[in-house]
C-alpha positions in Angstrom: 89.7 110.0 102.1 93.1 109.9 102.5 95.5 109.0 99.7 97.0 105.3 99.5 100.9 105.6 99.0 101.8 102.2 99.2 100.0 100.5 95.6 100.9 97.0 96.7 100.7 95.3 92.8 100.9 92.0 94.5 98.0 92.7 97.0 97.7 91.5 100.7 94.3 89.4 100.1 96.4 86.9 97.9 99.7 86.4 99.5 98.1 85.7 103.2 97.8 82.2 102.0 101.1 81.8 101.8 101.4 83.3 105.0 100.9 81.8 108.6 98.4 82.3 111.1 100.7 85.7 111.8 100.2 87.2 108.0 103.9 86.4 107.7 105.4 84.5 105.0 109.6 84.2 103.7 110.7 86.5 101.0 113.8 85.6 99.0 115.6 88.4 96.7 116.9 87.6 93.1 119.2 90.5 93.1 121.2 91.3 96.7 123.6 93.9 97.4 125.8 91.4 99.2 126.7 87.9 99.8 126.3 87.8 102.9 122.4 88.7 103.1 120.6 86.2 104.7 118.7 83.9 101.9 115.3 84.0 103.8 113.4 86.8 105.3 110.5 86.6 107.0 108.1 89.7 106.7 104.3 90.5 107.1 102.1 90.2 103.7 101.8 94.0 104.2 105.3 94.5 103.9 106.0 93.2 100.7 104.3 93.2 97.0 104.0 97.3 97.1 105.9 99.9 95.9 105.5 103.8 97.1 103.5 105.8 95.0 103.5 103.1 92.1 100.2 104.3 90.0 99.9 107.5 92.1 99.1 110.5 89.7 98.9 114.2 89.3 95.2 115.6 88.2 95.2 119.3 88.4 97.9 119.3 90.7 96.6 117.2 92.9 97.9 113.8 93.5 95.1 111.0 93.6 95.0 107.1 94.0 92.5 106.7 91.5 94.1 103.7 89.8 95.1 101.5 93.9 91.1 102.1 94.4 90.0 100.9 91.2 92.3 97.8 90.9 90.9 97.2 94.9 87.4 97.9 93.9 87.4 95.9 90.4 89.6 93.4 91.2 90.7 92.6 94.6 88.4 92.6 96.8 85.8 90.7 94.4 88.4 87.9 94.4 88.9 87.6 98.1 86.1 85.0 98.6 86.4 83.4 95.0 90.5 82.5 96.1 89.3 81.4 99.7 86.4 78.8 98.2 89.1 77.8 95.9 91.3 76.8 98.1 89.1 75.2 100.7 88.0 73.1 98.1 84.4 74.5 97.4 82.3 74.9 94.5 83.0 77.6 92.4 79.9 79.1 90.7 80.0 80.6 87.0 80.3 84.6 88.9 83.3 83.3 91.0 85.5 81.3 88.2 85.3 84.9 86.1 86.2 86.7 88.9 89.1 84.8 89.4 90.1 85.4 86.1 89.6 89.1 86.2 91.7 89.5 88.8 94.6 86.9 86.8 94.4 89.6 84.1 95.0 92.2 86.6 97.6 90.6 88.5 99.3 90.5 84.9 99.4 94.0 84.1 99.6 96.1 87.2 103.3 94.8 88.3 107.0 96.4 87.5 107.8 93.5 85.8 104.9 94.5 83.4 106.3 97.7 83.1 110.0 96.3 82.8 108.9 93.7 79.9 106.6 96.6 77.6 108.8 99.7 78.1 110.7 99.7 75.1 108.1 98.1 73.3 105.8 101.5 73.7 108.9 103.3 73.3 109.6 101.7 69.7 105.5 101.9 68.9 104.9 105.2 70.3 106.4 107.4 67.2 103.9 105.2 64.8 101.2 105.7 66.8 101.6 109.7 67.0 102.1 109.6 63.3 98.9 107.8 62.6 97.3 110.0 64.9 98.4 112.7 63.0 97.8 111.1 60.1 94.0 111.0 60.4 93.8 114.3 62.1 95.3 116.2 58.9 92.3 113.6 56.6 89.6 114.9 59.1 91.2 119.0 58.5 90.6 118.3 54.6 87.2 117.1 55.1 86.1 119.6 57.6 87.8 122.3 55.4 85.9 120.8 52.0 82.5 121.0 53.5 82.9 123.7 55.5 81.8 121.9 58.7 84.2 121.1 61.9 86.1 118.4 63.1 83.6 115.4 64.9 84.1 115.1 68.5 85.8 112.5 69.4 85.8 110.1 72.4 88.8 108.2 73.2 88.5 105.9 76.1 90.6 106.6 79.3 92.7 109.1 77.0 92.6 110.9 80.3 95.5 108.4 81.6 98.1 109.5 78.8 100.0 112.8 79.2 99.7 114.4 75.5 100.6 118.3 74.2 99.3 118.9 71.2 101.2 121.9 69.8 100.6 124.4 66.8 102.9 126.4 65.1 101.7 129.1 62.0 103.9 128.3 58.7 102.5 130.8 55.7 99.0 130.3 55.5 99.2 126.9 57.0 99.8 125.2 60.4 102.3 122.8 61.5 100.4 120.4 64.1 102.4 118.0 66.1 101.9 116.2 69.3 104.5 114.8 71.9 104.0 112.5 75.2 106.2 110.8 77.4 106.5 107.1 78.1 106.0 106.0 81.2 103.8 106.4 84.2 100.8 107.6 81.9 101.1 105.0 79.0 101.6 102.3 81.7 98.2 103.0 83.2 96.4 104.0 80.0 97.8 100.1 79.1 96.4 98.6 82.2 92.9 100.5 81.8 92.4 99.2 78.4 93.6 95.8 78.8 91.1 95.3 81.8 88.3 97.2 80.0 87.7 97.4 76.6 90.7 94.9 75.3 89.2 91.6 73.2 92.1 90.3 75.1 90.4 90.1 78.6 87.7 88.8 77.0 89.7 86.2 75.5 91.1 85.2 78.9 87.5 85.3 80.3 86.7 82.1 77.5 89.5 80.2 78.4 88.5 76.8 80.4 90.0 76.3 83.4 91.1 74.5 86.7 92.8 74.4 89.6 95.5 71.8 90.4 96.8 70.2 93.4 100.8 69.8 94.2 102.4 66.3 95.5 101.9 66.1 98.9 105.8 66.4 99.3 105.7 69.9 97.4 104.2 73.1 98.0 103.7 75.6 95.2 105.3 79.2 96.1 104.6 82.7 94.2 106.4 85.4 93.4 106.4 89.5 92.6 105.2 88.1 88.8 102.9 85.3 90.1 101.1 84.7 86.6 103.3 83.0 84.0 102.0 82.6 80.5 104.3 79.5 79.8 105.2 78.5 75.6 106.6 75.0 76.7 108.2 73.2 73.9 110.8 71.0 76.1 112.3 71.2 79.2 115.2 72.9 77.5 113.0 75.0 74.9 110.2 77.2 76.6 109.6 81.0 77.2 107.4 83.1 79.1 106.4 85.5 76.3 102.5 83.1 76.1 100.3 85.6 74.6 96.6 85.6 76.4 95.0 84.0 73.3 97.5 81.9 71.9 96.7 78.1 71.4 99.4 76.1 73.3 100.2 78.8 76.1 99.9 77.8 79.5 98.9 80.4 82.0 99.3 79.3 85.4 98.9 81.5 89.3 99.1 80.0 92.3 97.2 80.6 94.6 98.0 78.5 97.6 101.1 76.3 99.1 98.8 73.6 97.5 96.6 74.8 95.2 97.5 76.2 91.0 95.1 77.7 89.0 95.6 76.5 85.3 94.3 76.8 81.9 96.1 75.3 79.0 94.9 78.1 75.7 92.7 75.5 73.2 92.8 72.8 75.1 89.9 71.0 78.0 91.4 71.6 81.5 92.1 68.5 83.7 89.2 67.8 86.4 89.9 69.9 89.4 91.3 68.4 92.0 94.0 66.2 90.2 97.3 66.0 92.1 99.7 67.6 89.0 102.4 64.6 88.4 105.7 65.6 90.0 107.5 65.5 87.2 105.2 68.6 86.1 105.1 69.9 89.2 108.5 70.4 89.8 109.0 71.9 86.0 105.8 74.6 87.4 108.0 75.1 90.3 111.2 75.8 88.2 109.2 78.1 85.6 107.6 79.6 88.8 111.1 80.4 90.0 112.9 81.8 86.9 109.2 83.8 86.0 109.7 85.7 89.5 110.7 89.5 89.0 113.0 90.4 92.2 111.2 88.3 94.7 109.8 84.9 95.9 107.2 83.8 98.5 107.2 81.0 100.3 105.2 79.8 103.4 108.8 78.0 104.5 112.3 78.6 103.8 112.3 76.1 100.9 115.9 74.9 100.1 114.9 74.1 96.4 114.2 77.7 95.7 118.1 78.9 95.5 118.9 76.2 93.0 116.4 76.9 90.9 116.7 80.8 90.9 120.6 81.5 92.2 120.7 85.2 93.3 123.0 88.0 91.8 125.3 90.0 93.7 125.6 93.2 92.3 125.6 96.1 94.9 125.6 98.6 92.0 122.7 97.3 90.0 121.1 96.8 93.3 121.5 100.2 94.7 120.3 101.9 91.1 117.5 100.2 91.3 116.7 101.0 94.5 117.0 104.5 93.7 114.9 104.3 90.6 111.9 103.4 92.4 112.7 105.9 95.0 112.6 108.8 92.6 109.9 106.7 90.5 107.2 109.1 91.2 108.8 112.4 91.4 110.4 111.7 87.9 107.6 110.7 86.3 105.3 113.6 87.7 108.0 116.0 86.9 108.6 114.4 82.6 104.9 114.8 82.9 104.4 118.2 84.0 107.5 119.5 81.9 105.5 118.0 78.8 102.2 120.3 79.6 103.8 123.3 80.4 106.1 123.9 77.8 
């Protein structure tokens, strides 16, 4: 089976309802090199979402696209017909409404903007955590040593995912044990398997009630590279998107077609499907919509609100850095990775 290059973290199935009869929808940039660039694009639902080589890894030297098929497999394509029946209005059994929110977790977790928000959060945890681990490694030495038995094996769920050396070096009669990793691509996905997995976070998201809300008939919801916001709402002045997925009081909120939110307020009974959102509220969803987006918007029309509510930055450096991140994305991370196991 060929290898999928292009991980599309915002995936086809979801944005063609936003798109017309064509697949194409209108993208608008946050960030633009110039400002002269046209506000609207239009572009195919394939053409947009995706980055090259985004959870592509190295097994053995061989490059596989373990983590695109899974997130397809698990997530995706069991959502297709859940999203459709949601937005043509049809009942939604028990199976459909969790596999909605199955693939609302995923949607969270598998885009750069996840990766931009928890980077230097697993770069500031990561020295604990090697310590601890450490830690209980030198308390299960003493034991082993005391009894004269070895160490228990040890399984560690999806450990596969994070690039670990584990080195020992002789000091008298003793040896110094340490281990070293890199964050990044590895932690990223090792994240993503766990939170989708074995995390009493998912299954905190799967008991939370929900429903899906209609927009005014003279709005139309829109999505973005970040389409889930987990909304703390406090006023329209005071609010952030820092909602954890258990927290009373968040608001998590995806939508999922030019009419059509899916909604669950954290502690609180949903509003019957179906109700038109006031538009007061809708247009605040719209604005948090907006600001929530990473470095893109989707609309099915060229929507003159949008650049009010997000005004782009022209910065043809930061722009062009960026740009060349991503390009170099995988090959940096598969060579930090491969520099770390063969030292």
């Amino acid at each position: 089976m060929p290898l999928t290059a292009e991980n599309h973290y915002v995936p086809c199935l979801y944005l063609k309802h936003f798109a017309s009869s064509d697949g194409t929808l209108y993208r608008y940039r946050t960030p633009v090199s110039k400002p002269n660039i046209p506000t609207w694009k239009r572009v195919h639902v394939s053409g947009v979402g995706y980055q090259t080589h985004l959870y592509t890894r190295v097994v053995l030297g061989t490059e596989t696209d373990d983590i695109e098929r899974w997130l397809e497999h698990e997530f995706d394509t069991p959502a297709a017909a859940p999203i459709r029946k949601a937005i043509e209005d049809e009942r939604l059994s028990q199976a459909d409404w969790q596999t909605l929110i199955r693939f609302v977790a995923a949607q969270i977790v598998r885009t750069p903007a996840f990766l931009a928000e928890n980077l230097p959060l697993w770069n500031q945890m990561m020295p604990n955590a090697l310590n601890e681990v450490l830690h209980d490694l030198r308390r299960e030495l003493e034991r082993a040593r005391q009894s004269g038995g070895r160490l228990p094996l040890t399984n560690v769920p999806n450990a596969e995912y994070l690039p670990l050396r584990v080195k020992r070096q002789p000091e008298g009669d003793s040896v110094k044990i340490s281990v070293h990793t890199v964050v990044g691509r590895g932690v990223w996905l090792h994240s993503m398997k766990y939170l989708l997995t074995d995390s009493d976070t998912l299954k905190a998201l799967l008991d939370h009630r929900w429903s899906i809300l209609r927009a005014p008939d003279d709005l139309n919801w829109f999505s973005s590279d970040d389409p889930v916001v987990r909304l703390n709402f406090h006023s329209e002045d005071k609010y952030d998107f820092g909602g954890g997925w258990g927290s009373k009081g968040t608001e998590i909120f995806l939508p999922l077609s030019p009419r059509h939110l899916l909604y669950s307020r954290i502690g609180y009974r949903p509003p019957e499907r179906g109700l038109v959102v006031p538009r007061a509220a809708a247009e605040f969803i719209r604005r948090a919509i907006a600001e929530h987006a990473h470095r893109n918007i989707y609309s099915n029309l060229p929507n003159e609100d949008i650049p009010k509510l997000r005004p782009r930055h022209v910065d043809a450096e930061i722009f062009r850095k960026e740009r060349e991140g991503w390009r170099k994305w995988h090959e940096d991370q598969t060579k930090a990775e491969e520099e770390l196991t063969s030292e």
